[in-house]
N, C-alpha and C positions, 0 to 999 in steps of 0.2 A: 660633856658634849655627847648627844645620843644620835647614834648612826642609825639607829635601826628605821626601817619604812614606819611612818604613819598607819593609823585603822584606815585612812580614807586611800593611802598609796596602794596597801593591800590589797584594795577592793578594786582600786584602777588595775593592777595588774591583771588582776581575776578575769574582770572583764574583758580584758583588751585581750587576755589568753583565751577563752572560752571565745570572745566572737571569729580572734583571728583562724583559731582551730578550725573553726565550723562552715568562715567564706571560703579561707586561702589554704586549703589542702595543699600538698605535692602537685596534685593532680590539677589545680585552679594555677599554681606557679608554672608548670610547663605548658597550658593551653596559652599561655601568655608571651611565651617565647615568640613565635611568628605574628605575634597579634599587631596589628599596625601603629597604635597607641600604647602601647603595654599595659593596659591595665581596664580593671571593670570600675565604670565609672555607676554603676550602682552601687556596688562597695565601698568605692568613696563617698557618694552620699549619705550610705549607712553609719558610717565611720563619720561625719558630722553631725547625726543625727545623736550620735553616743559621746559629741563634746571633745574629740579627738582633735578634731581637725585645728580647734578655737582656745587647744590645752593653755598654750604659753599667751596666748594676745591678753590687752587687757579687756575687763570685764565689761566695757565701755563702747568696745567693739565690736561686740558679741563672743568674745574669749570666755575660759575659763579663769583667768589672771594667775594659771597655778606655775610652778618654778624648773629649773634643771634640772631636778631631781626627777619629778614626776615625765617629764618630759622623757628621760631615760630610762624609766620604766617601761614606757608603750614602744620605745625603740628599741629595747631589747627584748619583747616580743615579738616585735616585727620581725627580728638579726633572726629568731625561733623557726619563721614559716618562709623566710629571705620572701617578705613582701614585696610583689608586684607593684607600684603606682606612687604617684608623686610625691607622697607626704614628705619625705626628706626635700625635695627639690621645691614644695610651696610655702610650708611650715616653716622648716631650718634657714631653708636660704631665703628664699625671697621674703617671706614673712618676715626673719628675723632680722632683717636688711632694713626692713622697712620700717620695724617697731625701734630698731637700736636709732633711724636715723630721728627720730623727735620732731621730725616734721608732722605735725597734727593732719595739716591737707590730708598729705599723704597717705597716712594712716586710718581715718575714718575713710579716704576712699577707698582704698585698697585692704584693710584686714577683714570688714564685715564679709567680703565674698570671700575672702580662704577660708574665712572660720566656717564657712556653711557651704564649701565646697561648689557654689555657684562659677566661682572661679578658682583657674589654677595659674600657678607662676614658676621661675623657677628663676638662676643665678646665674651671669652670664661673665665669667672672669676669667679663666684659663685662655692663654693665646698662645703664642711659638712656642714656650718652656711650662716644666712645673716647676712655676716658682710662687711662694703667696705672699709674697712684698707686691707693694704701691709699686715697686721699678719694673715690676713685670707688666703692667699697665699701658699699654702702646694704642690700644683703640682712639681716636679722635671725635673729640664731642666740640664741634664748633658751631659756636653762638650767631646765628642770622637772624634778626629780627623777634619774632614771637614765635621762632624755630631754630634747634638744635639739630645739627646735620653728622652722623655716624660716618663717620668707616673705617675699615678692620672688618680682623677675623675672629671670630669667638672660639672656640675649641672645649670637644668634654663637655657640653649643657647637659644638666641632668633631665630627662624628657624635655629635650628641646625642641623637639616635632612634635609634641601633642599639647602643652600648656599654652593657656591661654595669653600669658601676657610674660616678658622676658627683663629682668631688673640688668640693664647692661651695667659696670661699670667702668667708666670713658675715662680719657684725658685730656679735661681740658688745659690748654695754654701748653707750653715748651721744653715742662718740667722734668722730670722722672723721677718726684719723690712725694709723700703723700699729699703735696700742696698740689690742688690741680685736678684733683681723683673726685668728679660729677656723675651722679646716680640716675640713670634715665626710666621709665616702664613706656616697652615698646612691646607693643602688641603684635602678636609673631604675623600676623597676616600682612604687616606693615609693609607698603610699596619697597622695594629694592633691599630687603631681608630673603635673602635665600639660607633658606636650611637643609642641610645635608644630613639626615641620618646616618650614624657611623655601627658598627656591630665593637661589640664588647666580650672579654671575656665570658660575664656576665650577662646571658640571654636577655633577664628579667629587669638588670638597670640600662635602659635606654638610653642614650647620648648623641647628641648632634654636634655637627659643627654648623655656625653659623656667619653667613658672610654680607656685611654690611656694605653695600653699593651707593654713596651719599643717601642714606636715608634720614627720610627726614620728620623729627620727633619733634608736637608742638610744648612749647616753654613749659605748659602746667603738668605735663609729665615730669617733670624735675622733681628729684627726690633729695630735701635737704636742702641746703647751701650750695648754689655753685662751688665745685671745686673742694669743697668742703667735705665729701665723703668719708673719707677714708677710715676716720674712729668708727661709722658704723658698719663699715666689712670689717673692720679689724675685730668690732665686738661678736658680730656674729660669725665668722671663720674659728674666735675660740667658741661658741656652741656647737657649731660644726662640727669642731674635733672631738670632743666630749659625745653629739648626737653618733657620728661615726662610730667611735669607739662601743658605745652604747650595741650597738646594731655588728657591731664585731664579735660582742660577748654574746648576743644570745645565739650567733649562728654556731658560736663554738661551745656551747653550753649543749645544743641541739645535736652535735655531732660528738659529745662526748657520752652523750644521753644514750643515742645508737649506737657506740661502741661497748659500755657495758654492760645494754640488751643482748648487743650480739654475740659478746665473750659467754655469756650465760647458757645460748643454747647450742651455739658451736661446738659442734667435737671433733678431738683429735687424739689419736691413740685410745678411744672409751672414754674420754671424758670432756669435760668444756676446757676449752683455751682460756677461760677465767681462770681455770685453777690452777694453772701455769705460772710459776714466777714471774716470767719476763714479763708477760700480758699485764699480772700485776702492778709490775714497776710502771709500765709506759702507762695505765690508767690512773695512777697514783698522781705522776708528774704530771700528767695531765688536767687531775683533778685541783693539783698545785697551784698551775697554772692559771685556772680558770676564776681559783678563790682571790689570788694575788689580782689577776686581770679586774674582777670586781670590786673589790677596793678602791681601785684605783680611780675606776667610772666614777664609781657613784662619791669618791671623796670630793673628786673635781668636780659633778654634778653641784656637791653643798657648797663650795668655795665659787662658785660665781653665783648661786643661790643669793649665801652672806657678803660677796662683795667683798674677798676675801684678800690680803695683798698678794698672798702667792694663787689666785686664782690661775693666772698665765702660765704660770708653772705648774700645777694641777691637771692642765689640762694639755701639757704635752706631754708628763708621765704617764697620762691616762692613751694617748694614742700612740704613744712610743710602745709603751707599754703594752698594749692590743694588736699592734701589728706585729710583733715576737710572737706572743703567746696563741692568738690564734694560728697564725701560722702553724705554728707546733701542733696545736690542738688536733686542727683540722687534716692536716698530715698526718699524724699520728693515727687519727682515725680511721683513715683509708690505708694505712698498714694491718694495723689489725685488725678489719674487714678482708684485707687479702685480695684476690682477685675479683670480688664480686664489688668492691668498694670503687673499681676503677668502670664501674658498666655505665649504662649511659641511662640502662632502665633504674637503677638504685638511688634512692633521693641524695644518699648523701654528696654527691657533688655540688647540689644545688646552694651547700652551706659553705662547702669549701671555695666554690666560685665567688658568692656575696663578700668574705671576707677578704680575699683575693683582692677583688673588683676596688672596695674602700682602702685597701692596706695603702697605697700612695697619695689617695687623696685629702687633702687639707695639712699634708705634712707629713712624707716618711717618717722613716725612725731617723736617720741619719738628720735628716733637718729638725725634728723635736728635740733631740739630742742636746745638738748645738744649743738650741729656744733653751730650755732648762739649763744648761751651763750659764749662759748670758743671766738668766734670772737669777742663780743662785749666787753670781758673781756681784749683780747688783743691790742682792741683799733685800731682794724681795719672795722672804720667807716665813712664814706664819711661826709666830712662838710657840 
């Protein structure tokens, strides 16, 4: 079994480094902060232009039909530059909402415009709790004629004020379990959708709440099976966690990067704080950290790749996993920056916020935890 990147992943990474370097500066991620939409929708053009956008759809749709692997390679450049703009939120979610759910409609309607960035979308799930069970699902999706009627409140949209179209997922009927859980694409401009813009840790990942006033979504927007959703949130929440994690490790990769530049030219008593034991040990564990963190991505990246039995399980190690380590990372490296690591002019906050920002979403560590005990109880473990 060969872990290592492909010649053709190599060259994805190359590129996606060399373009991200060159749009998304420090200096491109903080004009982004007060910006009304968070992002330059010329760069995301450009970035469909380079096959980015179309990585994971299939070929058929205008995708690249390529896998989780590849996919966490351009996310963990992104985690590099903590990219400004919806790719996580059209790509991961809603794209992958829409690809897992097997509805063909659906799918030739909806992927050819994410792949080419004509359009954008994003996931509309989180409500009163973070919880990512079907039972946390209280939104109402009721069936009138050759129209579905919303309401509820959404909570957390990842650019929920600025994409074009919003994958809710409803409840329909009485339930509160995944029987029940109907997939809608409601168009943000939709009559009795108000969206509320909320601030974030993170300047640069934009989030709304959104509040659904009987609104009313016609029947061909249905995505799937009435009521029948629920295996494809549940397939793409585990990409999710994997994309997540992905974009966790390069932010802590980025700020381990600047920590033993800056140990190098720092001095203290005549010489550099590299040369320092302690600085030592904490770059070490650090380094530890980051190599164990990567493993982890990219093994679960291959085990939902190959459709692997422990892939569920992979893929909360892998975000269990990322939310310790960067943590550590990213701390650690505002330690050994010292007072200049806490200013607000110095980039590295912008990595330690990104990582921040993801550490709770698609499943703390305490709730991956549990996810992985439950798997390895059930004996769903690769030989």
């Amino acid at each position: 079994m060969d872990f290592d990147f492909s010649e053709e992943q190599g060259m994805l990474r190359d590129v996606t480094r060399e373009f991200l370097t060159e749009q998304c500066p420090p200096e491109h991620a903080r004009r982004m902060f007060d910006d009304p939409i968070g992002y330059d929708p010329k760069t995301y053009r450009r970035m469909a232009e380079l096959g980015l956008l179309g990585l994971p759809f299939p070929e058929e749709y205008g995708g690249a039909g390529l896998g989780m692997v590849d996919l966490a390679v351009v996310l963990e450049e992104m985690g590099r530059v903590a990219y400004p703009g919806p790719f996580f939120a059209s790509v991961v979610l809603a794209g992958g909402t829409i690809a897992a759910s097997g509805d063909e409609r659906a799918t030739a309607r909806f992927l050819p415009g994410l792949a080419t960035g004509e359009m954008t979308a994003s996931l509309a799930f989180l409500e009163g709790a973070i919880d990512w069970g079907p039972g946390a699902i209280e939104l109402r999706a009721t069936a009138d004629g050759d129209e579905y009627r919303l309401s509820g409140t959404k909570r957390v949209v990842p650019f929920g004020a600025a994409v074009d179209t919003i994958v809710v997922v409803a409840r329909e009927g009485d339930g509160d379990g995944a029987e029940g859980i109907t997939l809608l694409a409601v168009p943000r401009e939709t009559a009795g959708l108000t969206v509320e813009p909320n601030e974030t840790l993170d300047p640069n990942e934009k989030v709304a709440t959104l509040h659904f006033n009987d609104v009313r979504v016609p029947r061909e927007n249905l995505i799937g099976a009435a009521g029948a959703g629920w295996p494809a949130v549940e397939a793409m929440l585990r990409r999710a966690q994997v994309a997540a994690a992905a974009e966790m490790l390069g932010a802590s990769r980025k700020a381990l990067e600047m920590s033993v530049d800056y140990a190098k030219v720092r001095e203290q008593f005549g010489q550099p704080i590299g040369s320092f034991q302690a600085i030592k040990h904490r770059l070490a564990e650090m380094l530890e950290a980051a190599e164990n963190a990567t493993a982890a991505v990219y093994y679960a990246a291959w085990a939902i790749d190959a459709d692997a039995p422990d892939a569920t399980l992979a893929a909360s190690v892998a975000k269990s996993t990322l939310n310790e380590a960067s943590r550590m990372i990213t701390g650690e490296a505002i330690q050994i920056h010292g007072g200049i690591g806490y200013t607000w002019e110095y980039d590295l906050h912008l990595y330690w916020k990104r990582a921040k920002h993801l550490e709770p979403l698609y499943g703390d560590t305490a709730y991956h935890r549990e996810r992985a005990l439950q798997e390895v109880l059930a004996g769903r473990v690769s030989g």
